[in-house]
GUDREN-729500 format. One line per 3 residues: their letters; for each residue x, y, z negated of C-alpha. Coordinates in pm, whole numbers, plus 50000, padded with zeros to 5 digits. Layout:
BEGIN
A) X Y Z; ... $
! end
This chain:
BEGIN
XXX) 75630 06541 61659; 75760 06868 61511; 75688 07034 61230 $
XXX) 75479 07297 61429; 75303 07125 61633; 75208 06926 61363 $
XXX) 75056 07205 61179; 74915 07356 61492; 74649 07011 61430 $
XXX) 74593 07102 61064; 74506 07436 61188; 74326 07357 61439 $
XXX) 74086 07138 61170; 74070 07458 60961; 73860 07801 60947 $
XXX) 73900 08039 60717; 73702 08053 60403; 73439 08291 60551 $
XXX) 73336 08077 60893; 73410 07724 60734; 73087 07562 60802 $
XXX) 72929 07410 60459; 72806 07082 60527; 72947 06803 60736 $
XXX) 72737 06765 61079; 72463 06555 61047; 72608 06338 61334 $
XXX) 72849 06244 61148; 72702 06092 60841; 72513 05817 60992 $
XXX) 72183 05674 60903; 72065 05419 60664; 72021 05190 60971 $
XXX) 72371 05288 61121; 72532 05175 60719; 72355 04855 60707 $
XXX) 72456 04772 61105; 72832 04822 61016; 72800 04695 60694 $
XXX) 72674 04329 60828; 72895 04344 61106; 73195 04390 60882 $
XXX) 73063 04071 60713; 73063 03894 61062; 73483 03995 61100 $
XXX) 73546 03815 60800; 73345 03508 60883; 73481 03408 61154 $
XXX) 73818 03508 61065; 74001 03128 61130; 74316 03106 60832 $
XXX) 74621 03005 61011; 74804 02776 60792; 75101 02674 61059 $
XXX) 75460 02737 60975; 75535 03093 61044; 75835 03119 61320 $
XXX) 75872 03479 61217; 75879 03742 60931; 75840 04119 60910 $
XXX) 75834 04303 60604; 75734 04666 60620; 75785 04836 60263 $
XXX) 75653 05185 60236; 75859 05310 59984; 75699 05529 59706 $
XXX) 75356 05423 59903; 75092 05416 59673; 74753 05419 59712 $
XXX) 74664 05768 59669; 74905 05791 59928; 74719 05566 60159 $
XXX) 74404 05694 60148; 74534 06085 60177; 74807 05988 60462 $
XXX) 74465 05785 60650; 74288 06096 60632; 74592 06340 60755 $
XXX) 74620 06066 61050; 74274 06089 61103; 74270 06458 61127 $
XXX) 74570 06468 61359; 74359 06342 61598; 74136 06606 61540 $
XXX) 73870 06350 61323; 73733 06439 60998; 73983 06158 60842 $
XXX) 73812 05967 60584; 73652 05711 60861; 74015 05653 60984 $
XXX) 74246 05361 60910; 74594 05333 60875; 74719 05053 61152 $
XXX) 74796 04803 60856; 74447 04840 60628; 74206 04586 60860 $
XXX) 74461 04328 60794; 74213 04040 60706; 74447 03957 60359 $
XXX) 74480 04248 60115; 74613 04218 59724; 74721 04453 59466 $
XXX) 75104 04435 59351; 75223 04462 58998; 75573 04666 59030 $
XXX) 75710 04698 58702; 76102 04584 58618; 76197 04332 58327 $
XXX) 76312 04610 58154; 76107 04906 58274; 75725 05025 58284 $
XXX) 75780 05207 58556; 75971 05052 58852; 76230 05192 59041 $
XXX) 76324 05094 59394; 76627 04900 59338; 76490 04631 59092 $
XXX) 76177 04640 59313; 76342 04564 59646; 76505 04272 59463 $
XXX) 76225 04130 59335; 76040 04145 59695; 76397 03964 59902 $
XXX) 76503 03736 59620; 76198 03636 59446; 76346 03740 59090 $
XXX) 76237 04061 58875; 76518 04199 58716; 76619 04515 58584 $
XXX) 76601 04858 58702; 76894 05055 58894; 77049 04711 59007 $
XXX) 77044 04522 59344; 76997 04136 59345; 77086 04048 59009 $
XXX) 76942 03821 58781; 76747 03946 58497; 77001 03929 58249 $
XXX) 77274 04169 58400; 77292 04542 58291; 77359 04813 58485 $
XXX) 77724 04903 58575; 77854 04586 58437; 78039 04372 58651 $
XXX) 77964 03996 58531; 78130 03666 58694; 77744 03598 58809 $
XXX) 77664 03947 58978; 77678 03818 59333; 77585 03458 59276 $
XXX) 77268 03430 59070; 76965 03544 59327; 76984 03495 59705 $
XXX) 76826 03713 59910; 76550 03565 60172; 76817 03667 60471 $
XXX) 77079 03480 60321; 76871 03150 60363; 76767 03251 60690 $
XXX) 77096 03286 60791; 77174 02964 60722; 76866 02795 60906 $
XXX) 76975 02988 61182; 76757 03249 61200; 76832 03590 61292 $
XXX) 76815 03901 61070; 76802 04261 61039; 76702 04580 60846 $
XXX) 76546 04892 60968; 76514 05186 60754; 76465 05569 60742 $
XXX) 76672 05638 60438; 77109 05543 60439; 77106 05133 60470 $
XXX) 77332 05137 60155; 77035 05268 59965; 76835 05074 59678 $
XXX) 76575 04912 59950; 76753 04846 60250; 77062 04735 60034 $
XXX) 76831 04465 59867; 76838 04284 60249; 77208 04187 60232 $
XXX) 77385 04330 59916; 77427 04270 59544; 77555 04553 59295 $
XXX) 77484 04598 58879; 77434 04974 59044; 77212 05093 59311 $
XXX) 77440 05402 59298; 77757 05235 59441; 77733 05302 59784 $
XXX) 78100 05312 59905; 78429 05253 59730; 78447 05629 59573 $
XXX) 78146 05524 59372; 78276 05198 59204; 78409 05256 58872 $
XXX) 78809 05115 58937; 78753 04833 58612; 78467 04720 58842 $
XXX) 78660 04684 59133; 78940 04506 58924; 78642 04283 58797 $
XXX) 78594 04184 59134; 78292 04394 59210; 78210 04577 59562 $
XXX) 78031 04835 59736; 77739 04798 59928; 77838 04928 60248 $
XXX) 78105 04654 60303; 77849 04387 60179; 77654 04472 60502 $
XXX) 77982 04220 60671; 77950 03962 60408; 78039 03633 60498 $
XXX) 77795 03455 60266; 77520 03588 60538; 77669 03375 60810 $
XXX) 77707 03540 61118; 77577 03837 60944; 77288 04061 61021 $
XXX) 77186 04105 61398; 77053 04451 61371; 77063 04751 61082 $
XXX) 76944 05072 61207; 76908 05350 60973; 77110 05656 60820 $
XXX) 77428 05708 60590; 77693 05688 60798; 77882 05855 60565 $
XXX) 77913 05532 60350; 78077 05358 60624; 78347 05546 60721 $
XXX) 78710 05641 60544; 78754 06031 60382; 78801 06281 60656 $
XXX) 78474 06138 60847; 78319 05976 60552; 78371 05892 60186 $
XXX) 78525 05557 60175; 78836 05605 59955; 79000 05260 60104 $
XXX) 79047 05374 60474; 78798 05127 60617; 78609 05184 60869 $
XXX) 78290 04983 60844; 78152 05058 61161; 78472 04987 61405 $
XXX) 78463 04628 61134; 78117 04572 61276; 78218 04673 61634 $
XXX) 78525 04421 61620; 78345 04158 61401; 78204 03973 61705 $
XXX) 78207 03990 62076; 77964 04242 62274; 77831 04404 61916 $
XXX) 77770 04771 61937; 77753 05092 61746; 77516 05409 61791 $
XXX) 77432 05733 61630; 77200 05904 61849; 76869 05826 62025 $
XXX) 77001 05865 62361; 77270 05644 62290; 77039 05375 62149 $
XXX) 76852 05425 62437; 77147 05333 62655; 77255 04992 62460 $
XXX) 77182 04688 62747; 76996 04432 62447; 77059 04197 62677 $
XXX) 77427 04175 62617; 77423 04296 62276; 77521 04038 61994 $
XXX) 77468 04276 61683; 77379 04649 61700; 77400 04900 61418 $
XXX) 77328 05220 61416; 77329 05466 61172; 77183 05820 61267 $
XXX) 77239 06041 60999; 77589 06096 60753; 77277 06031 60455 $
XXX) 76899 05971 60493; 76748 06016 60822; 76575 06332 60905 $
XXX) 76150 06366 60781; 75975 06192 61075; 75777 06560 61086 $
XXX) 76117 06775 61147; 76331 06525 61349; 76470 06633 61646 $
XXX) 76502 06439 61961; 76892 06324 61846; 76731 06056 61600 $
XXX) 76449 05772 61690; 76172 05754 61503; 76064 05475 61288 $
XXX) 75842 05325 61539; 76130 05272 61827; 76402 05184 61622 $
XXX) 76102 04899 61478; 76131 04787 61850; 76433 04778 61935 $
XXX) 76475 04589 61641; 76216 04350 61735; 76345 04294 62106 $
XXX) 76699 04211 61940; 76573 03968 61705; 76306 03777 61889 $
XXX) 76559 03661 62144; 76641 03436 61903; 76419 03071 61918 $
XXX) 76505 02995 61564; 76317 03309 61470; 76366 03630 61239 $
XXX) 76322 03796 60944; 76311 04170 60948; 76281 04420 60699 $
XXX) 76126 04764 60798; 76145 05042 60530; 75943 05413 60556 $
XXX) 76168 05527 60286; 76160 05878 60338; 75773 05882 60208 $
XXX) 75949 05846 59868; 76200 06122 59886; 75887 06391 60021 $
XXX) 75693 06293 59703; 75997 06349 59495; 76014 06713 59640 $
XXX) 75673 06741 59542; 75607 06765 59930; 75277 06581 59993 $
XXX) 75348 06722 60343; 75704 06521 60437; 75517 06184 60207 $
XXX) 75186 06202 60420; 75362 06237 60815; 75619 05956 60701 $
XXX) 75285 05740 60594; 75192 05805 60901; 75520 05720 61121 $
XXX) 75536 05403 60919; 75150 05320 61034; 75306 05381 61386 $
XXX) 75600 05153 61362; 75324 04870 61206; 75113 04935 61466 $
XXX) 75442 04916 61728; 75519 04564 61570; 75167 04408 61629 $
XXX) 75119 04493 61961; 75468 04315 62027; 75434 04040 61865 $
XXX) 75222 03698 61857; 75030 03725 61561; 75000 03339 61537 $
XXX) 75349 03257 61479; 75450 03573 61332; 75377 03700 60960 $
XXX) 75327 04048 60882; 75308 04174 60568; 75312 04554 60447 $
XXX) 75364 04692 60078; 75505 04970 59844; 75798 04908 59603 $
XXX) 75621 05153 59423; 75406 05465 59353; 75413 05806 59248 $
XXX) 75253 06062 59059; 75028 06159 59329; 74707 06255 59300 $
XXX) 74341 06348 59532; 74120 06511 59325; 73842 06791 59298 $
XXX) 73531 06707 59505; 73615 06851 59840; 73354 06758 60136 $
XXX) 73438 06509 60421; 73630 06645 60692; 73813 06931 60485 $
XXX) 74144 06965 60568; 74411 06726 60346; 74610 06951 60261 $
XXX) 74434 07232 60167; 74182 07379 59882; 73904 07189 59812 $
XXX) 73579 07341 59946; 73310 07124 59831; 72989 06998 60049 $
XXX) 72701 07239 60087; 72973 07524 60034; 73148 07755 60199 $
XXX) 73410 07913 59929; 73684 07745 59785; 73636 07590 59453 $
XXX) 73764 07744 59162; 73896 07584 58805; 73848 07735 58516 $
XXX) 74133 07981 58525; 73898 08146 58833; 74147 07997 59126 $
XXX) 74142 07793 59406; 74299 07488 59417; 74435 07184 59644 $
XXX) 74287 06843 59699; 74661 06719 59609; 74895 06746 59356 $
XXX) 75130 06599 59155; 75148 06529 58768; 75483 06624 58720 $
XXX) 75754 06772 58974; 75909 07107 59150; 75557 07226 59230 $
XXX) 75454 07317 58860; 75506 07700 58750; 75560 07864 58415 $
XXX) 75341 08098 58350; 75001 08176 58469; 74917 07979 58816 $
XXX) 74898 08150 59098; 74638 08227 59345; 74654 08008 59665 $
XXX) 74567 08097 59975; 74453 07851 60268; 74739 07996 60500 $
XXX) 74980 07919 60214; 74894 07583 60150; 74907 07465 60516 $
XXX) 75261 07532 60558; 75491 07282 60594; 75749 07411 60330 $
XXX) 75406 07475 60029; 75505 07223 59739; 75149 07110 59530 $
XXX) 75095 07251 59212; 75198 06990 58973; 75163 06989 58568 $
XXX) 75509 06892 58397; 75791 07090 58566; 76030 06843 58702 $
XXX) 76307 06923 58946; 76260 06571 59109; 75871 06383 59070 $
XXX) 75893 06064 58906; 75744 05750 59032; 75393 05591 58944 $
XXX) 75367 05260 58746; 75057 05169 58861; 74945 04840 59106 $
XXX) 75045 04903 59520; 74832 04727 59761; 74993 04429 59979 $
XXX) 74865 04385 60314; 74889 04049 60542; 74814 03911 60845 $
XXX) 74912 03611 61053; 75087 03243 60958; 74986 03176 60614 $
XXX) 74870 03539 60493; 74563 03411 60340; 74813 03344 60023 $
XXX) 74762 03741 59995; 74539 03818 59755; 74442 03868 59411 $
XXX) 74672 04079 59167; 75028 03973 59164; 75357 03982 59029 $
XXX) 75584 04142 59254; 75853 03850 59333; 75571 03645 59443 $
XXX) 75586 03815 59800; 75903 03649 59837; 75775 03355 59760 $
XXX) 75481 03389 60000; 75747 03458 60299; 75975 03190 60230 $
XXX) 75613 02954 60201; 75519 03103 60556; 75860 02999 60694 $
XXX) 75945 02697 60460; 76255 02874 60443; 76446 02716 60097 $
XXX) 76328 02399 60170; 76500 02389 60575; 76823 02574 60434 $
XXX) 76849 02246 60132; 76799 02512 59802; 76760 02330 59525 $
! end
């Protein structure tokens, strides 16, 4: 969906100031007797919910990256509203899981988490420090240590070796922190190729995470990665890889019938069939906003099922990893806009996943690495458009603060959005556009994450072991439970 047509929904949802009606209509606000009806029958779900404690066959992990809850409850209501509802009744495909819990995300070394220490706690079961990918907790950034690559093992390692199949889908480059937590380990998040490991590293016997994506110590490797940064993978002149290699003909040549894409149509095209191992990598870095993409990249949701159809041809199962991870990079901007549609694309690709798969042999479970500065405030009424000023029930005016302004239901506590100066006026026109950043407090030219709790969401084989408040390794341990996974593979 495009950027315009996009907005042409918000739009649609808005009047102006002077016709915006003042109270929501009373059709839509129930009655005591409605409340109580919903109320018991929500109570009559969750008894006869049946817990399902088999052995799960399969695993999917969908992390929304930078997904906190402020961000689930606004990107609910913008989904809500793009279907031309009020919002605030709507649910994101992933929130009536029957298992919820809230997720503590902070790294051994850090109050506030970052995703590379994050995604290693959630594939290896280990916190550890932040800026590094599947180390243990003792190892400092940028220092290459006999025990980099040997101390945690990622969940696809051991499913490799049961047999299993694996793979990694992601909207941001595969060699970033999240995706890179699936099949690599590096004392730096930031050494993507060759170009970017220090040369006493490399002498130390440290590598890059792109070439970790063919590493041997995954058996016959992953079966599908589909994501951006191409640019990691291949040598200068089409890339940035200093050593020649090129990662992708590797791939191509590392086993017969694999395959290689980088556009939609030619995804499209690939016979699954008679495919071995696919990856494809759409974009030279992160893969375009899922609100401005055009038709040359997939979006989250079919590159979630074409990942699915690959791996679930396997009888030994899967375990997949499916990242939103441009949700992150729109908060950074300070772009509630780009955060809230990529909430919404990754609702699309959960949503995708269920419908494909049986829920009784397959666990799902979706989480945040971590949260952001993001904030829903004021008191706006129900139905009033997400991104815009708040105009509160009974009204028919913007609000105004005490500087005599309007102001939006969203904003940031630090980032590119704040002003020097006095603030300026805001109109509703302005804040609808795609390109408006929210006011924020604390000028920033990137927002910083959130160290608050993310929820965790479960359903299917063994999910009821959701719930509660929990360290963040101890999703790992709740997949490899589901699929008895250290156990089968003989980890001591």
């Amino acid at each position: 969906m495009t950027r315009g047509v996009i907005r042409g929904f918000i739009l649609a949802a808005t009047m102006s100031a002077a016709t915006m009606a003042a109270d929501t209509p009373d059709t839509d606000i129930g009655t005591a007797e409605s409340w109580t009806k919903d109320g018991e029958a929500a109570i009559a779900e969750r008894l006869a919910y049946k817990i399902n404690r088999k052995r799960a066959k399969n695993v999917i992990l969908f992390v929304g990256d930078g997904m906190g809850i402020s961000t689930l409850t606004a990107g609910r209501i913008l989904e809500g509203q793009l279907r031309g509802e009020s919002g605030e009744e709507n649910y994101l495909s992933f929130e009536k899981f029957p298992h919820t819990a809230l997720v503590k995300t902070y790294n051994v070394d850090s109050q506030v988490a970052d995703s590379a220490g994050t995604a290693s706690a959630l594939n290896t079961g280990t916190k550890t420090r932040i800026g590094v990918i599947n180390t243990p907790p003792t190892q400092m950034q940028h220092e290459c240590t006999a025990d980099t690559e040997t101390a945690v093992t990622p969940l696809a390692y051991y499913a490799e070796k049961v047999g299993m199949s694996t793979g990694i889908v992601s909207t941001a480059r595969l060699t970033h922190a999240t995706p890179a937590a699936v099949f690599a380990h590096s004392p730096s998040r930031n050494w993507e190729n060759d170009s970017e490991v220090p040369a006493e590293a490399k002498a130390a016997g440290c590598r890059d995470i792109a070439q970790q994506i063919l590493d041997p110590m995954m058996g016959d490797g992953l079966e599908v990665a589909l994501g951006g940064g191409r640019r990691n993978f291949l040598p200068n002149g089409k890339g940035k890889r200093q050593d020649g290699r090129d990662i992708t003909a590797e791939w191509v040549a590392s086993t017969k019938s694999a395959a290689y894409v980088e556009t939609s149509d030619e995804l499209k095209a690939v016979d699954l069939s008679k495919t071995s191992k696919l990856l494809g990598l759409f974009d030279d870095s992160h893969m375009q906003f899922s609100a401005g993409h055009g038709a040359e990249q997939p979006d989250l949701a079919v590159m979630t099922e074409t990942a699915i159809n690959m791996l679930s041809r396997n009888d030994e199962g899967y375990y997949l990893m499916v990242e939103g991870g441009r949700i992150d990079h729109g908060h950074h901007a300070g772009s509630a806009y780009n955060a809230l549609n990529d909430t919404v694309a990754l609702s699309a690709a959960v949503r995708k996943a269920v419908e494909m798969v049986n829920l009784e042999e397959t666990l799902i479970l979706v989480t945040a690495d971590h949260s952001h500065v993001f904030t829903m405030a004021g008191y706006a009424k129900r139905g009033n458009p997400i991104f815009g000023l708040v105009v509160e029930a009974h009204k028919e005016t913007p609000a105004l603060g005490g500087d005599g302004k309007p102001y939006t239901t969203l904003g940031y506590q630090n980032g590119p959005g704040a002003v020097p100066g006095e603030r300026p006026t805001l109109t509703h026109e302005e804040v609808l556009e795609p390109t408006f950043l929210q006011q924020a407090l604390m000028p920033r030219g990137s927002e910083t994450h959130g160290g608050e709790d993310v929820g965790l969401f479960g359903i299917g084989p063994r999910s009821y072991l959701v719930r509660g408040t929990m360290e963040q390794n101890v999703i790992f341990h709740i997949m490899d439970h589901a699929l008895d996974l250290r156990e089968r593979a003989g980890a001591k």
